[in-house]
ROGUMAR-450210 format. One record per atom (N, C-alpha, C): chain; x, y, z. Coordinates in steps of 0.1 Angstrom, whole numbers. Layout:
<node mol="A" x="X" y="Y" z="Z"/>
...
% end
This chain:
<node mol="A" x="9" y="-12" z="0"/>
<node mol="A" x="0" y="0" z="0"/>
<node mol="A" x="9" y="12" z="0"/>
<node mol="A" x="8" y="21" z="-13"/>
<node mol="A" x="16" y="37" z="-8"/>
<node mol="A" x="7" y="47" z="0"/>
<node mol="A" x="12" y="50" z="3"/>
<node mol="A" x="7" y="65" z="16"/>
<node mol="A" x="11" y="81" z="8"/>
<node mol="A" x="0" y="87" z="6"/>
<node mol="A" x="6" y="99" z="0"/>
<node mol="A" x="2" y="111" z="13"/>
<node mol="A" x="15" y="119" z="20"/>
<node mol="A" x="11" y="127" z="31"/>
<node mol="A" x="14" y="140" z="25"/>
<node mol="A" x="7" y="148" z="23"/>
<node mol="A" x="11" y="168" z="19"/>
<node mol="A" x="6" y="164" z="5"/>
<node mol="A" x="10" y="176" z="1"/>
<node mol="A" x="11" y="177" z="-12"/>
<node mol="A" x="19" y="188" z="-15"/>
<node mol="A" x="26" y="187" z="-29"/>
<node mol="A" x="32" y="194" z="-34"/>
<node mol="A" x="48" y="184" z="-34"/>
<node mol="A" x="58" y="195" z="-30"/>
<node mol="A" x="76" y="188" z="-29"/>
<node mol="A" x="73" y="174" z="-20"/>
<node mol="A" x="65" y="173" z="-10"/>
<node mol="A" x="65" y="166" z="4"/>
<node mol="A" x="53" y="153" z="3"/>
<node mol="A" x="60" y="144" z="-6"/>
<node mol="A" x="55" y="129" z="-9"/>
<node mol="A" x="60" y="119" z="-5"/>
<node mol="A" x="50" y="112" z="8"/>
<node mol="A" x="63" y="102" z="14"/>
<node mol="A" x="54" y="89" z="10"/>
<node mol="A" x="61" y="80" z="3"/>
<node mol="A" x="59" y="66" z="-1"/>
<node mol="A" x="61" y="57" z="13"/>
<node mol="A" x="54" y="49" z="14"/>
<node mol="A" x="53" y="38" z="26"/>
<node mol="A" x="52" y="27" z="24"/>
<node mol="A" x="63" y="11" z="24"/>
<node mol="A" x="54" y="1" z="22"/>
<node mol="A" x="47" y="-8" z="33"/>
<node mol="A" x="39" y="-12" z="31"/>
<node mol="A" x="30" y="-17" z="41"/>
<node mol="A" x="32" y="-34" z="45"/>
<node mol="A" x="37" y="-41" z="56"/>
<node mol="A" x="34" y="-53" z="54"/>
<node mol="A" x="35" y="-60" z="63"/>
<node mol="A" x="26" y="-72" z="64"/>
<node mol="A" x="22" y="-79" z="76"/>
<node mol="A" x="35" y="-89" z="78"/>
<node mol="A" x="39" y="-89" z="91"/>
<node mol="A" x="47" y="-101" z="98"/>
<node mol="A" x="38" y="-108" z="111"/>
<node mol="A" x="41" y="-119" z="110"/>
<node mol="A" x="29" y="-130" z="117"/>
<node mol="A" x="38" y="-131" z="122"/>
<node mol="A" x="37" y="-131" z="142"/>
<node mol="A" x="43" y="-134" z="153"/>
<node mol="A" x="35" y="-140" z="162"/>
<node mol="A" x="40" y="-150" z="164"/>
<node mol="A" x="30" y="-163" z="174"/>
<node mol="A" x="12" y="-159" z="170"/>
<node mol="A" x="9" y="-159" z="156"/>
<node mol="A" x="-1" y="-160" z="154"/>
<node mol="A" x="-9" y="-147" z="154"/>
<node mol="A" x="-1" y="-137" z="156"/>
<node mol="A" x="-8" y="-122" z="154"/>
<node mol="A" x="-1" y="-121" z="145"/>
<node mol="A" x="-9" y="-108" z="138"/>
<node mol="A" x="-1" y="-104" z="131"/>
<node mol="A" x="3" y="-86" z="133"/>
<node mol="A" x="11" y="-79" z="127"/>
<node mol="A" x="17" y="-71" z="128"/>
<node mol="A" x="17" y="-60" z="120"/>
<node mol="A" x="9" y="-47" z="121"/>
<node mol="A" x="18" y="-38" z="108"/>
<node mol="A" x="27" y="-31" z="105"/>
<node mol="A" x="40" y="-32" z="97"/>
<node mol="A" x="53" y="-24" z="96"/>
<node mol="A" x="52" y="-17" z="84"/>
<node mol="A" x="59" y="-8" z="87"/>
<node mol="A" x="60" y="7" z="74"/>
<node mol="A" x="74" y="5" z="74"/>
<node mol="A" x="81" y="6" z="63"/>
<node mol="A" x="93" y="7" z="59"/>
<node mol="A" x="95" y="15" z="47"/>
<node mol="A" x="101" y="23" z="46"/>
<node mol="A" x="104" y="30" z="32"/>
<node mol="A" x="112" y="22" z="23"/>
<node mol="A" x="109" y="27" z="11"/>
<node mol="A" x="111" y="15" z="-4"/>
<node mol="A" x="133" y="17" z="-1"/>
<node mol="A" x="136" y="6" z="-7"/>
<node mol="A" x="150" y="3" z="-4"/>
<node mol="A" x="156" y="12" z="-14"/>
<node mol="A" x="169" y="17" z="-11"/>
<node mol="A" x="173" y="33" z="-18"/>
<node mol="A" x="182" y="23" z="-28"/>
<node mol="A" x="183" y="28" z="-43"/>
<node mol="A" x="191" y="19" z="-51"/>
<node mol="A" x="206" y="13" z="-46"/>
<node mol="A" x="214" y="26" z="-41"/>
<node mol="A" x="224" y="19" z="-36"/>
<node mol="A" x="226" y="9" z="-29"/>
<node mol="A" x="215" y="4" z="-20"/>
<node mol="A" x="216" y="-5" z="-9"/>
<node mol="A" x="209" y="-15" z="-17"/>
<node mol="A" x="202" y="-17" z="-30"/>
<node mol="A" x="198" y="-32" z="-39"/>
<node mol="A" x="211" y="-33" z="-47"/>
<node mol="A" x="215" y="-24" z="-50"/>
<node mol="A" x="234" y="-29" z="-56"/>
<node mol="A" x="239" y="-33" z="-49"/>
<node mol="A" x="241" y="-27" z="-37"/>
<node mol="A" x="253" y="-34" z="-26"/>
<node mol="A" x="246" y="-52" z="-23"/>
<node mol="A" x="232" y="-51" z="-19"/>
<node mol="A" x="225" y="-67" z="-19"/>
<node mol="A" x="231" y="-77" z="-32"/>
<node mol="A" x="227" y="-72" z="-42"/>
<node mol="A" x="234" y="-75" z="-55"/>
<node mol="A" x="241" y="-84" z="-51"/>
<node mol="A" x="255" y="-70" z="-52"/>
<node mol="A" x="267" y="-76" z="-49"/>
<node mol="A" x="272" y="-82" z="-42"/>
<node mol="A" x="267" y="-84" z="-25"/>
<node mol="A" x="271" y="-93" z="-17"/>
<node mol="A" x="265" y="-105" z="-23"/>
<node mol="A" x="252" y="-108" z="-30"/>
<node mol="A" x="249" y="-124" z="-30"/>
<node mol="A" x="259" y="-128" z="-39"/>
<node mol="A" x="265" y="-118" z="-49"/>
<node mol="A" x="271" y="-126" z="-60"/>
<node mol="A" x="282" y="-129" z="-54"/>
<node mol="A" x="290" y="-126" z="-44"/>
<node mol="A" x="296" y="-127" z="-40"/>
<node mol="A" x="298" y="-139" z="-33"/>
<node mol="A" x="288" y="-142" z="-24"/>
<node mol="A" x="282" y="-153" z="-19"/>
<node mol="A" x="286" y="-164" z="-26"/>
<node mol="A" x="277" y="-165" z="-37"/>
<node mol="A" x="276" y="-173" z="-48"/>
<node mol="A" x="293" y="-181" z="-54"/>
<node mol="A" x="299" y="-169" z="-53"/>
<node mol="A" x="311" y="-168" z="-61"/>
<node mol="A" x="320" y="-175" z="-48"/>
<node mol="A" x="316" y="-173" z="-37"/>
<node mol="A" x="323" y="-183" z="-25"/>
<node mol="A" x="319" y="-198" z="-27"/>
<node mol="A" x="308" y="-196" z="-27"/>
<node mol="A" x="305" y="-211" z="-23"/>
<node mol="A" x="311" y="-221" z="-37"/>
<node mol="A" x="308" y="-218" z="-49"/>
<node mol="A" x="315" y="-221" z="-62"/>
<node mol="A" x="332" y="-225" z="-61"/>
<node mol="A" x="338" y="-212" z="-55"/>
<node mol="A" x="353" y="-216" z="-54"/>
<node mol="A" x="357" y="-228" z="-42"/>
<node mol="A" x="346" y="-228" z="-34"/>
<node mol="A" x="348" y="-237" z="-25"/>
<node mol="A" x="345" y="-255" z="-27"/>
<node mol="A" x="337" y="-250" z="-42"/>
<node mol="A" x="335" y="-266" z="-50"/>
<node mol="A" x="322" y="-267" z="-37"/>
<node mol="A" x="314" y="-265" z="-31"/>
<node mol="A" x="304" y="-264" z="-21"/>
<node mol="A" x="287" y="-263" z="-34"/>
<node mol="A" x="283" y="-273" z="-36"/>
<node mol="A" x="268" y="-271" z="-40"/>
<node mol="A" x="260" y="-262" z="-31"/>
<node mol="A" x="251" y="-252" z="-35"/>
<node mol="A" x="237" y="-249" z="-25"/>
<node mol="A" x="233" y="-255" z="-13"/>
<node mol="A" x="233" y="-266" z="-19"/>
<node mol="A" x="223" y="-282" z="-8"/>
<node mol="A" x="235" y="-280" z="4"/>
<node mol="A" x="248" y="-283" z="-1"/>
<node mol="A" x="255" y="-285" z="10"/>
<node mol="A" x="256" y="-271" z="20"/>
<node mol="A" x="258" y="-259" z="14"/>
<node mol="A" x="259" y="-248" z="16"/>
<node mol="A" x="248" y="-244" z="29"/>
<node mol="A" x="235" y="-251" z="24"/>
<node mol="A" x="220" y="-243" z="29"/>
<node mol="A" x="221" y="-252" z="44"/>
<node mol="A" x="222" y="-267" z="42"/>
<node mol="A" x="219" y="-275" z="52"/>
<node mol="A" x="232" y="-270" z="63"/>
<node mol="A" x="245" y="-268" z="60"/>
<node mol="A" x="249" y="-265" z="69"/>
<node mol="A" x="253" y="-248" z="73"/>
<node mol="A" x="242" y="-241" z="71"/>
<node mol="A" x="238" y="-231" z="78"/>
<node mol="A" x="223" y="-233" z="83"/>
<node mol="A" x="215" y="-243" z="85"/>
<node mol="A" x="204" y="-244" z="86"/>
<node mol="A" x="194" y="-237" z="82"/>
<node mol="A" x="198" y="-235" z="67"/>
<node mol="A" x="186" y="-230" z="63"/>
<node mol="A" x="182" y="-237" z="49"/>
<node mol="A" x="167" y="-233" z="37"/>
<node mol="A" x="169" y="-240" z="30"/>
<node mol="A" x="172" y="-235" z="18"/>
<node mol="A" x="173" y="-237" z="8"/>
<node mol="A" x="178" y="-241" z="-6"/>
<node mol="A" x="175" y="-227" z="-12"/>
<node mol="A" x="160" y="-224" z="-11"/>
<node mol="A" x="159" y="-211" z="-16"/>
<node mol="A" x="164" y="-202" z="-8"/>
<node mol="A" x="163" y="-199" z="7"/>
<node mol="A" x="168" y="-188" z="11"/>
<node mol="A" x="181" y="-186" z="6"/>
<node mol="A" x="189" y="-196" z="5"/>
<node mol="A" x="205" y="-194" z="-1"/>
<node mol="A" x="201" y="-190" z="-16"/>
<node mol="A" x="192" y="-192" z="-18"/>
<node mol="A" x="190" y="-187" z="-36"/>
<node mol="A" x="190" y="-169" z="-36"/>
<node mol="A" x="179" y="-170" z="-28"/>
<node mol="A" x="172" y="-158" z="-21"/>
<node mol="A" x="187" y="-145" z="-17"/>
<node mol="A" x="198" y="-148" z="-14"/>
<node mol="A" x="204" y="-142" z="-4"/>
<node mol="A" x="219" y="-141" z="-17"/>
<node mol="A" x="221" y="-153" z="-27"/>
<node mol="A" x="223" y="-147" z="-38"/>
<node mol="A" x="220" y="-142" z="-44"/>
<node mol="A" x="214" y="-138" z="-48"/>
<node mol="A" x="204" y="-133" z="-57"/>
<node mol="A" x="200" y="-117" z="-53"/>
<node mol="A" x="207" y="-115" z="-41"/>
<node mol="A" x="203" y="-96" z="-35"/>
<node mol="A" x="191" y="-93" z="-30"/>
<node mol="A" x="184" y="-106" z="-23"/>
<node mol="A" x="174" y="-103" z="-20"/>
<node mol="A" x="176" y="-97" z="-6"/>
<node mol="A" x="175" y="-85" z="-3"/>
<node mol="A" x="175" y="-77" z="8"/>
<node mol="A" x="165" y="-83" z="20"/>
<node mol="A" x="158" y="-88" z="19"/>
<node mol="A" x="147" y="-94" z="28"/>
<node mol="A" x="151" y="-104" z="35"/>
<node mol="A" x="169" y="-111" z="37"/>
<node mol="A" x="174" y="-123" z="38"/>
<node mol="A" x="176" y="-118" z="51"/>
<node mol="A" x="174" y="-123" z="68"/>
<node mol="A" x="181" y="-120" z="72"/>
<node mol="A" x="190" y="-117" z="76"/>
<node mol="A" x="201" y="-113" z="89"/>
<node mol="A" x="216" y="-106" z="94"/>
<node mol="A" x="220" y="-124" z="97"/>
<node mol="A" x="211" y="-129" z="105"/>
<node mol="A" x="214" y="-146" z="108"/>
<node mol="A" x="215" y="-154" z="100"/>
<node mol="A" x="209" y="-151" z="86"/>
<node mol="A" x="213" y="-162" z="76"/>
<node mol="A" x="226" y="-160" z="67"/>
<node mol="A" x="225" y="-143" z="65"/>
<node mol="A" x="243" y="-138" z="60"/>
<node mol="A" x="253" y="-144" z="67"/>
<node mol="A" x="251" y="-144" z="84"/>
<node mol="A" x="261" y="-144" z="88"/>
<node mol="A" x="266" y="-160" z="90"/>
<node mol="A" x="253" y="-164" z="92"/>
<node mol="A" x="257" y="-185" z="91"/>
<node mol="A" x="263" y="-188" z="76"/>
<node mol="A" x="253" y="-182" z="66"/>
<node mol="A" x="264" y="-186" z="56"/>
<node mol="A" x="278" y="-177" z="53"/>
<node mol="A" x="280" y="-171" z="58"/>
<node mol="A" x="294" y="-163" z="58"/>
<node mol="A" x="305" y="-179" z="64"/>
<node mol="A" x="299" y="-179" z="76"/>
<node mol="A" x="305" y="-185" z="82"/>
<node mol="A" x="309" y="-202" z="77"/>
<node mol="A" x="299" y="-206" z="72"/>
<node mol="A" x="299" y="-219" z="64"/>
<node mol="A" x="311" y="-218" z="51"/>
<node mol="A" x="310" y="-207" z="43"/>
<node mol="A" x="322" y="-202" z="37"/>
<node mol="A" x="331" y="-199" z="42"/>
<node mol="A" x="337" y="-198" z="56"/>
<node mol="A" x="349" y="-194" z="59"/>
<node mol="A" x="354" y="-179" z="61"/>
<node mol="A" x="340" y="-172" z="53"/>
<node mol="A" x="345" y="-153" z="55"/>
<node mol="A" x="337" y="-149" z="68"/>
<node mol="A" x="331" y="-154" z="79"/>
<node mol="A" x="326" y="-149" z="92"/>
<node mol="A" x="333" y="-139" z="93"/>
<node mol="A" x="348" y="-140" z="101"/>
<node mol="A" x="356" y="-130" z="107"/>
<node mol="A" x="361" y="-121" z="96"/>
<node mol="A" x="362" y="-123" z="83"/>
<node mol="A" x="365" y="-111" z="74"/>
<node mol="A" x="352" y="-98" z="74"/>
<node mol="A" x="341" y="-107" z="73"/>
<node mol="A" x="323" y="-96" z="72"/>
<node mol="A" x="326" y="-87" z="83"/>
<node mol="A" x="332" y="-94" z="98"/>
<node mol="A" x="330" y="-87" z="112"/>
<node mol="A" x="340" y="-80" z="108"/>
<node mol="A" x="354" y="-83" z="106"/>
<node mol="A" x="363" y="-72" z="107"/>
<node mol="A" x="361" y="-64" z="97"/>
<node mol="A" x="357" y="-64" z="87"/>
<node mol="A" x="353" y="-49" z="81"/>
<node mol="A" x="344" y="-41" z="83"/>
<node mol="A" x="340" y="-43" z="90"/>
<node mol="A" x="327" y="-35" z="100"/>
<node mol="A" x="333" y="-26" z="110"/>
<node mol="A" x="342" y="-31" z="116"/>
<node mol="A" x="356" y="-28" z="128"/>
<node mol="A" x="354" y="-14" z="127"/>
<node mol="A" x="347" y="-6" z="132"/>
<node mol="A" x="355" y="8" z="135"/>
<node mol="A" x="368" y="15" z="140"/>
<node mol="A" x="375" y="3" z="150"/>
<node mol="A" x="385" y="4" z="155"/>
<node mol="A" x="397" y="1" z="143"/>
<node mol="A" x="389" y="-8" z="133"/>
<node mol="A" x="403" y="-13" z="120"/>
<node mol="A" x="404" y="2" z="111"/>
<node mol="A" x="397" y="12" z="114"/>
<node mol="A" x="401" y="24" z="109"/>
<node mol="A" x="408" y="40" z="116"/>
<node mol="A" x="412" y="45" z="106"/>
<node mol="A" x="418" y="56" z="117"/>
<node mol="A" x="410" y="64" z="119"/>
<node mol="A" x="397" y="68" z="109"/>
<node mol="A" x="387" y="77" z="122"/>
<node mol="A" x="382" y="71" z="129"/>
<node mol="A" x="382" y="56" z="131"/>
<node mol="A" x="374" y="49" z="144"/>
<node mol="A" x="380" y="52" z="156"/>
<node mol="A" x="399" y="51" z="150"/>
<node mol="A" x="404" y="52" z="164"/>
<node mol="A" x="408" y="65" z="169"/>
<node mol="A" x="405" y="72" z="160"/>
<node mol="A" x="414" y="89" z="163"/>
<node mol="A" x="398" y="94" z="168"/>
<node mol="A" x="384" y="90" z="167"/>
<node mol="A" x="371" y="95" z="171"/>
<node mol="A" x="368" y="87" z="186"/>
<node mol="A" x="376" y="77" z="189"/>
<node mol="A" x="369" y="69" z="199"/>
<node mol="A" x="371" y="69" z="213"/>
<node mol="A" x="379" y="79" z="215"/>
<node mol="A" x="383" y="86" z="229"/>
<node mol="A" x="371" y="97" z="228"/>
<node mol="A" x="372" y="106" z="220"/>
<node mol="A" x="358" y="118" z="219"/>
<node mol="A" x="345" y="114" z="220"/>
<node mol="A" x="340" y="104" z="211"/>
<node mol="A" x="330" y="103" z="210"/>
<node mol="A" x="325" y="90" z="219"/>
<node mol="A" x="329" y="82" z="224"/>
<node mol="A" x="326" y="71" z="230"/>
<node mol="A" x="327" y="68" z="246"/>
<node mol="A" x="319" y="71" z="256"/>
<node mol="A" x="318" y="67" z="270"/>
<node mol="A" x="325" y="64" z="269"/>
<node mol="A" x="337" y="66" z="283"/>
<node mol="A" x="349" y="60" z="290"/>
<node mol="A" x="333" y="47" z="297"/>
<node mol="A" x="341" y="36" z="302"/>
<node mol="A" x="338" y="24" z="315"/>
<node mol="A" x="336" y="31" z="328"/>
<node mol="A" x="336" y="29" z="336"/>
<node mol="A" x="336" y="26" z="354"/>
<node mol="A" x="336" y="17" z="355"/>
<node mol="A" x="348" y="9" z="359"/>
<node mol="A" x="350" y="0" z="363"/>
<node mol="A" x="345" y="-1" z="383"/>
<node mol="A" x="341" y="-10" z="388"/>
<node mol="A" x="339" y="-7" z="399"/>
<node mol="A" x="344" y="-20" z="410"/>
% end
């Protein structure tokens, strides 16, 4: 369902959609995915893909040992953004790139992570 609010410059698009949680269901609004971020999906499944291939690893083998099935590994090649963080990251991990996905995320593996992380980030109490 789109939502049109104002008029004029000020058109906000909404998509609408039910998630079923122990038998209720749910309504969530999310805004439509910005192209950059279905390229980047894209590119991570192909990527995916291109792992599991070099690893001589079929789908089947791939899916069952991330516990998931056949399509979602289709699904997650394929750039489908809708894949969950838990299923990237089991099959990251079934490929071997777990700790490379995490460490490039590393704020600390960069120098404005580390030259911002005294300023910007709570000191501890230790007690």
């Amino acid at each position: 369902m789109l939502e049109r609010a104002g008029a004029g410059f000020h058109t906000m698009m909404r998509i609408c959609s039910f998630t079923g949680y122990g038998g209720v269901s749910a309504l969530h609004w999310r805004s439509p995915t910005p192209a950059r971020v279905k390229r980047a999906s894209k590119e991570v499944g192909s990527y995916v893909r291109t792992w599991r291939l070099l690893l001589g690893l079929t789908a089947q083998q791939v899916a069952e040992r991330a516990g998931i099935d056949r399509g979602t590994l289709r699904r997650l090649e394929t750039g489908d953004g809708g894949v969950s963080m838990d299923t990237l990251l089991n099959v990251a991990r079934v490929l071997g790139q777990l700790d490379r996905l995490v460490e490039a995320l590393d704020p600390y593996g960069t120098d404005l992570g580390r030259a911002r992380a005294d300023q910007v980030l709570p000191t501890r109490v230790r007690q």
